[in-house]
C-alpha positions as MATLAB code, in Angstrom:
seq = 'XXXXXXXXXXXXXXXXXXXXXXXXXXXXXXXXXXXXXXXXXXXXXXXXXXXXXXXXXXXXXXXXXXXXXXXXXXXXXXXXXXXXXXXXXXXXXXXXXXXXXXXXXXXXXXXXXXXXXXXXXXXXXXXXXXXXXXXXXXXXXXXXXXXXXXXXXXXXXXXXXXXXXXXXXXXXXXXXXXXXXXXXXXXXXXXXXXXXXXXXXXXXXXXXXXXXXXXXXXXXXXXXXXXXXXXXXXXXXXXXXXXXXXXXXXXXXXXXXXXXXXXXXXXXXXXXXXXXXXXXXXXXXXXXXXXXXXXXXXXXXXXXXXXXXXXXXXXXXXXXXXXXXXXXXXXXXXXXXXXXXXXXXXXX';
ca = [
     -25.965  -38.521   79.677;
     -27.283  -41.793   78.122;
     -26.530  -43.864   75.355;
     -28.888  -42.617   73.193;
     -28.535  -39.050   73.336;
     -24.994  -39.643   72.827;
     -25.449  -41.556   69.402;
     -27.837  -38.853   68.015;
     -24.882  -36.201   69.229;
     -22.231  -37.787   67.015;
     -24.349  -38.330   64.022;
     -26.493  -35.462   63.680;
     -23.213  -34.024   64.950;
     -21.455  -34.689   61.968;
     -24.057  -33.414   59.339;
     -23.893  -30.042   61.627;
     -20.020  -29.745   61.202;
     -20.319  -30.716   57.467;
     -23.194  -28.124   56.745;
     -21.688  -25.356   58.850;
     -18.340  -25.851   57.391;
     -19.346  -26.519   53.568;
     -19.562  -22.753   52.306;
     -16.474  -21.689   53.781;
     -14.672  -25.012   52.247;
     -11.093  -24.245   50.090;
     -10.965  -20.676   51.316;
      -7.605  -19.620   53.336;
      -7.986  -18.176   56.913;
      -8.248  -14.679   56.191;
     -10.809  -14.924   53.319;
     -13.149  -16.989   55.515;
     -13.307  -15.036   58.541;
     -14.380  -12.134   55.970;
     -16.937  -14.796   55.198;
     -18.046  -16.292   58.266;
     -18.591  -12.358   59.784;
     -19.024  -11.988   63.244;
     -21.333  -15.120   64.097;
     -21.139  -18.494   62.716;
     -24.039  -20.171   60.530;
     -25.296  -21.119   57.961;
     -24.538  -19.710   54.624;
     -24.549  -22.041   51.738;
     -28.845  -21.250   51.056;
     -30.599  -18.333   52.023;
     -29.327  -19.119   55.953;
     -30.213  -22.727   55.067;
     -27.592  -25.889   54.640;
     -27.074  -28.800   53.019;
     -24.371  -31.543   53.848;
     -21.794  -33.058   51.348;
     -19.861  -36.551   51.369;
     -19.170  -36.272   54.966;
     -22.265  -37.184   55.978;
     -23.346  -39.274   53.298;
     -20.382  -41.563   53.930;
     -21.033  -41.955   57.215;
     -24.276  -42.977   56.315;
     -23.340  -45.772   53.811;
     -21.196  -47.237   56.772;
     -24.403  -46.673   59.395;
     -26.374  -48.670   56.902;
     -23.847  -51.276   56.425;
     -23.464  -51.660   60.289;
     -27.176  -52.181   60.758;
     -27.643  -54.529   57.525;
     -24.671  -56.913   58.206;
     -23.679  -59.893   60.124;
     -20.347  -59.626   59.657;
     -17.290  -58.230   57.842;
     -17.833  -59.765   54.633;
     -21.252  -58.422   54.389;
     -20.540  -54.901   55.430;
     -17.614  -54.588   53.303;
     -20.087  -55.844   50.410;
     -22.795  -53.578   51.486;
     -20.716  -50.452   51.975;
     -18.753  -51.302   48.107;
     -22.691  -51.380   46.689;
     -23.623  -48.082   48.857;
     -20.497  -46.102   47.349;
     -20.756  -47.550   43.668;
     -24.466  -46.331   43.628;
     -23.071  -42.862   45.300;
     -20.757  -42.406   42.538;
     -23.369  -43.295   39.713;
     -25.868  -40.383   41.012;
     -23.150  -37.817   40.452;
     -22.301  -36.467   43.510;
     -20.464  -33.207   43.922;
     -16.717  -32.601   45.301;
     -15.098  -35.928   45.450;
     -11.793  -36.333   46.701;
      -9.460  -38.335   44.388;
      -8.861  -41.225   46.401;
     -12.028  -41.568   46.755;
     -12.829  -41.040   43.093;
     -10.342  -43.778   41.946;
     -11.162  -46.119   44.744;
     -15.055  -46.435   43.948;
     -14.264  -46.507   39.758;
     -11.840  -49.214   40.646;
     -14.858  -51.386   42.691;
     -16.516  -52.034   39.912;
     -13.582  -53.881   38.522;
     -12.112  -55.678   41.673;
     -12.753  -56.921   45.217;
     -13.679  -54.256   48.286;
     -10.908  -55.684   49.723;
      -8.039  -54.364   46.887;
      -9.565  -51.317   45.509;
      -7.949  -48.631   48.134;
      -5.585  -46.319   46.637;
      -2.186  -45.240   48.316;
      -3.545  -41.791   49.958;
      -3.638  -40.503   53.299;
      -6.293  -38.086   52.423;
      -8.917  -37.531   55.635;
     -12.005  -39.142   54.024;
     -11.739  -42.173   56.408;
     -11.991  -40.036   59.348;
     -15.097  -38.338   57.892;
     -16.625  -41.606   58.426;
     -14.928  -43.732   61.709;
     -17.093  -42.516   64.201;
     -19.808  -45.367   63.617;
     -17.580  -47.808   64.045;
     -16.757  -46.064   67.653;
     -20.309  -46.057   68.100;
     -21.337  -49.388   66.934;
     -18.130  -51.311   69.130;
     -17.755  -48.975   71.894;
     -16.862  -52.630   73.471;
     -15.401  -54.618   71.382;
     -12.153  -53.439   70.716;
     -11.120  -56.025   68.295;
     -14.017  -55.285   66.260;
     -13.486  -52.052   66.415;
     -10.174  -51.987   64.866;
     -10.952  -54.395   62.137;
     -13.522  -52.571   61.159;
     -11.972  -49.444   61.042;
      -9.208  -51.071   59.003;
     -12.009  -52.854   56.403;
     -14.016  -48.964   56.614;
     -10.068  -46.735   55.308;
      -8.701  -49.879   53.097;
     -11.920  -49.941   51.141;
     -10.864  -46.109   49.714;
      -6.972  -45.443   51.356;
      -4.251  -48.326   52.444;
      -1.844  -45.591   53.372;
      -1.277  -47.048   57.118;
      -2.004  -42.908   58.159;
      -4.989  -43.199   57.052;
      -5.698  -46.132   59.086;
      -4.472  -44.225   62.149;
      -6.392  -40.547   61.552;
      -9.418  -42.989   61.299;
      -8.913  -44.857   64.185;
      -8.283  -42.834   66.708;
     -11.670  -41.240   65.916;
     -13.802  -44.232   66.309;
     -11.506  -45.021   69.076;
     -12.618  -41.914   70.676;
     -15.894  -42.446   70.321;
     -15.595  -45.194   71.730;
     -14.433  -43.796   74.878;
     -16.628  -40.883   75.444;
     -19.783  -44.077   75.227;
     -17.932  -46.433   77.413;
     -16.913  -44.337   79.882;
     -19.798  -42.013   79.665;
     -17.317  -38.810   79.176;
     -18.871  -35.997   80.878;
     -15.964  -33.947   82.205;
     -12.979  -33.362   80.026;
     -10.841  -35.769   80.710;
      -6.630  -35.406   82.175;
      -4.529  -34.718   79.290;
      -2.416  -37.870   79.399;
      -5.198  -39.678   79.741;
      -6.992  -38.291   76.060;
      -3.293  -38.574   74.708;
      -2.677  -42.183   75.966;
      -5.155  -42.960   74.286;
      -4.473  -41.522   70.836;
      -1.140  -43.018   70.700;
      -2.778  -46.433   70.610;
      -4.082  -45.971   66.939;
      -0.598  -45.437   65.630;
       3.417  -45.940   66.087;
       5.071  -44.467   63.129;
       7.326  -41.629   63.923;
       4.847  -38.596   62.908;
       1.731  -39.689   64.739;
       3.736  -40.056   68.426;
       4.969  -36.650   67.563;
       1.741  -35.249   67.007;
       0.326  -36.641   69.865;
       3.100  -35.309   72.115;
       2.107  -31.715   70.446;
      -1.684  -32.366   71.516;
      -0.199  -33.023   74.896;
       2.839  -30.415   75.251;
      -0.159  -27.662   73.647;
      -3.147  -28.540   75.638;
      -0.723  -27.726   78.828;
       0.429  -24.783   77.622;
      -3.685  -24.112   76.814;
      -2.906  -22.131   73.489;
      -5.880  -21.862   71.024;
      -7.097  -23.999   68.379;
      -5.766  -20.726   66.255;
      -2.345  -21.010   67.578;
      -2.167  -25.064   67.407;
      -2.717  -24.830   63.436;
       0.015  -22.257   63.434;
       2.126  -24.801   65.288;
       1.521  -27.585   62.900;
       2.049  -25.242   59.666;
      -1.414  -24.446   58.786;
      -1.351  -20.733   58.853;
      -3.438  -20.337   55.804;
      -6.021  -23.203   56.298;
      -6.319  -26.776   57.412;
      -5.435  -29.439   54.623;
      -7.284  -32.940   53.715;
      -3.990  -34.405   54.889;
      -5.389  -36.700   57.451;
      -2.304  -35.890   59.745;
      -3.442  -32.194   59.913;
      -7.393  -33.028   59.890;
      -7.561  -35.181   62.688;
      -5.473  -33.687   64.968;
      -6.896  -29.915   64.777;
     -10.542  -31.936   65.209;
      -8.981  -33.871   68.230;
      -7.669  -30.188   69.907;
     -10.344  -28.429   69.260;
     -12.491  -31.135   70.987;
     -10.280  -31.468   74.516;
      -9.939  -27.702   74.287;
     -13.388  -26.340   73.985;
     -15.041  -29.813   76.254;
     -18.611  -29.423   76.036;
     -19.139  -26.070   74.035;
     -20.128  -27.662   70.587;
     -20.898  -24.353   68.740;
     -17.308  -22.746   70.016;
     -15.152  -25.920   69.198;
     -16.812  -25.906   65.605;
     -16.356  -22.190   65.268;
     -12.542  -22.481   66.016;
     -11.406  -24.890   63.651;
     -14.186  -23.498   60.812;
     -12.302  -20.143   61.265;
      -9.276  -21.668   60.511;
     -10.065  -21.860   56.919;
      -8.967  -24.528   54.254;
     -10.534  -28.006   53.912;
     -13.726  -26.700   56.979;
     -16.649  -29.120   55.520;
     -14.505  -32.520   56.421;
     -12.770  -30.831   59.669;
     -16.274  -29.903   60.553;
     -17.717  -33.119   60.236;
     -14.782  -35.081   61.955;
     -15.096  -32.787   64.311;
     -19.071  -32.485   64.928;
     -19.119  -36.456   65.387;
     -16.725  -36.647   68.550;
     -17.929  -33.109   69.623;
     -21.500  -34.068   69.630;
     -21.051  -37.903   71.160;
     -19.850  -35.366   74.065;
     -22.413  -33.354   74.531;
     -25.010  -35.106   73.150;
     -27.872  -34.159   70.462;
     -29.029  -31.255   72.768;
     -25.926  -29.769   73.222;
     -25.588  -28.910   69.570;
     -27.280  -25.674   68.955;
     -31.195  -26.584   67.880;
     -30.836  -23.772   64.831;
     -28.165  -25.381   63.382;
     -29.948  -28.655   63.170;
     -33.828  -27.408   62.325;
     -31.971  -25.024   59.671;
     -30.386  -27.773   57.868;
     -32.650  -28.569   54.301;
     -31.666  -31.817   52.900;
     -32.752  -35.436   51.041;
     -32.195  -38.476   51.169;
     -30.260  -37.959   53.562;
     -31.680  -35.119   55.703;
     -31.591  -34.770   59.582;
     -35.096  -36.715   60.240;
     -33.494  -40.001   58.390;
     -30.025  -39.305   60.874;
     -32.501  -39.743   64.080;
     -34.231  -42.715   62.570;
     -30.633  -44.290   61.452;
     -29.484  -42.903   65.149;
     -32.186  -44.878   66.765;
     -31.652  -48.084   64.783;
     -27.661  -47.705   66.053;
     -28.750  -47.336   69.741;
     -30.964  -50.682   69.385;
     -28.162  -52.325   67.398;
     -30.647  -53.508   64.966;
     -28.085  -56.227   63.149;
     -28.948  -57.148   60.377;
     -32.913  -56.448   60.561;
     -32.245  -52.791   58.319;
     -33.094  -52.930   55.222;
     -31.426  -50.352   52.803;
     -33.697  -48.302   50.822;
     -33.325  -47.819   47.454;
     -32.516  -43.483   46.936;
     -31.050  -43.479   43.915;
     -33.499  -41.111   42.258;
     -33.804  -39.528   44.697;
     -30.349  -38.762   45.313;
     -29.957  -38.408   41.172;
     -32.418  -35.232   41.907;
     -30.699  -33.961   45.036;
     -27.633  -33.956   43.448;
     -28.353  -31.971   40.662;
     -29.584  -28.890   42.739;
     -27.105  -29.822   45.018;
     -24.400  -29.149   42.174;
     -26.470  -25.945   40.904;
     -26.209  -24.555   44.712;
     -22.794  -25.367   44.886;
     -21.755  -23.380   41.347;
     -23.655  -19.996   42.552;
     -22.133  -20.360   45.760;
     -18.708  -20.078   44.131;
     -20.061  -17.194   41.908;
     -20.710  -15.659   45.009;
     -17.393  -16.125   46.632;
     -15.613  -14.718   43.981;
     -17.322  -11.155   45.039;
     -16.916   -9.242   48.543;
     -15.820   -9.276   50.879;
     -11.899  -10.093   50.219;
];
């Protein structure tokens, strides 16, 4: 599979897992299967979807990549990007990120993170996977400018990491079989060394041996009722589901979604590093024609996708969307509400 393919797979992957997951987000295992019915897909508008902060974050830091030189620049760029997010009125921040962006306008990129180890990092890592598949001192500093920006909770930094550090992998070493178990859990352990991350890692491991489900695995970590926006339990159900369904995008998705609880971000985190795997064609075409969206909608992902592939360094210019994302937002938010209306009906 080349290069190419590979970027469009994690970043058209990622709106997939966001839009797929997004109407079945906060609801606890049980209520979601009832939900989700016997087949998997869109549900949030009339069979259509739309995509949340998930993908619009990893936009910003797409954009930021492409319009930068160097770290000073994309940290500026990717401050202005969230600032102007937070002034169109998005829906359903998290409050990291919430108090992170109102504090920007105050003080430096570099001190507004709050002490969280919420997942939204992860949500948005993969670029920098994609962008320094090579350079794996960039990589990491990167990473650590792209969670300290919102989260300086040294978690964070690690959930985060070992995403774009995965990406990285699957580009570099053109990942087409799954890879040995020690090998995918070697390399996890590199993102982190505090006491809970080796121990989750050694769970990936000791489970993936054993080869119990994704199901089971969120039992084993304590997430009977649905998967939190604890980084700790995000990352790691995204990273099980990927080495245990290898290759089968719409099964690996459909594994963690059913597992209820925070499914928009899980399905994003997820859909990046699923679909740098198998590439744009190996995510299921009516699950990407079926997704309805502005600015950021899937034809602007290919062009941003393309742009990544050419590593077009500071040549992209940032459009101004503001009104456009004002708009968007507001129907976005109206969608959202009835949605909820509707969830508070059958099935139970």
């Amino acid at each position: 599979m080349n290069k190419p393919d590979r970027i469009q797979g994690a970043i058209i992957g990622t709106a997939v897992g966001d839009a797929i997951g997004l109407p079945y987000e906060g609801l606890n295992k049980k209520r979601a299967n009832k939900f989700i019915g016997p087949k998997l897909r869109h549900k949030l508008l009339f069979g259509k979807g739309m995509v949340s902060d998930d993908t619009d974050h990893t936009v910003f830091v797409v954009e930021a990549l492409l319009s930068s030189n160097n770290e000073k620049e994309f940290i500026t760029l990717l401050s202005r990007k969230l600032k102007a997010w937070l002034l169109a009125f998005p829906a359903g921040i998290g409050m990291a990120t919430l108090k992170s962006i109102i504090k920007l306008f105050f003080i430096s990129p570099y001190k507004s993170g709050v002490f969280s180890a919420g997942n939204g990092p992860a949500m948005r890592s993969a670029p920098i996977g994609l962008k320094f598949y090579i350079d794996l001192e960039s990589l990491k500093r990167y990473a650590e400018i792209n969670t300290r920006i919102t989260h300086t909770d040294v978690k964070a930094y690690t959930g985060s990491l070992s995403i774009a550090l995965l990406t990285a992998w699957i580009l570099r070493d053109d990942i087409s079989v799954k890879p040995k178990i020690d090998d995918f859990t070697d390399l996890l352990i590199t993102a982190g060394y505090d006491d809970e991350w080796t121990e989750l890692t050694a769970m990936i491991n000791e489970s993936l041996r054993k080869d119990i489900s994704v199901e089971e695995f969120a039992i084993k970590l304590g997430l009977e009722n649905g998967i939190t926006g604890y980084i700790y339990y995000t990352v790691p159900m995204a990273l099980y589901s990927w080495h245990k369904n290898f290759n089968d995008f719409k099964g690996a998705l459909e594994d963690v979604i059913r597992c209820g609880g925070d499914t928009d971000t899980t399905g994003a985190v997820l859909g990046a590093i699923m679909g740098a795997a198998v590439g744009v064609n190996g995510i299921p075409k009516e699950w990407i024609d079926n997704i309805v969206d502005r600015p950021h909608g899937i034809s602007y992902l290919y062009e941003l996708s393309d742009r990544l592939n050419n590593d077009a360094k500071g040549e992209f210019k940032i459009r101004n969307k503001y009104f456009t994302a004002l708009l968007r937002n507001a129907f976005f938010t109206t969608v959202v509400l009835l949605h909820g209306f509707r969830r508070l009906l059958p099935p139970y």
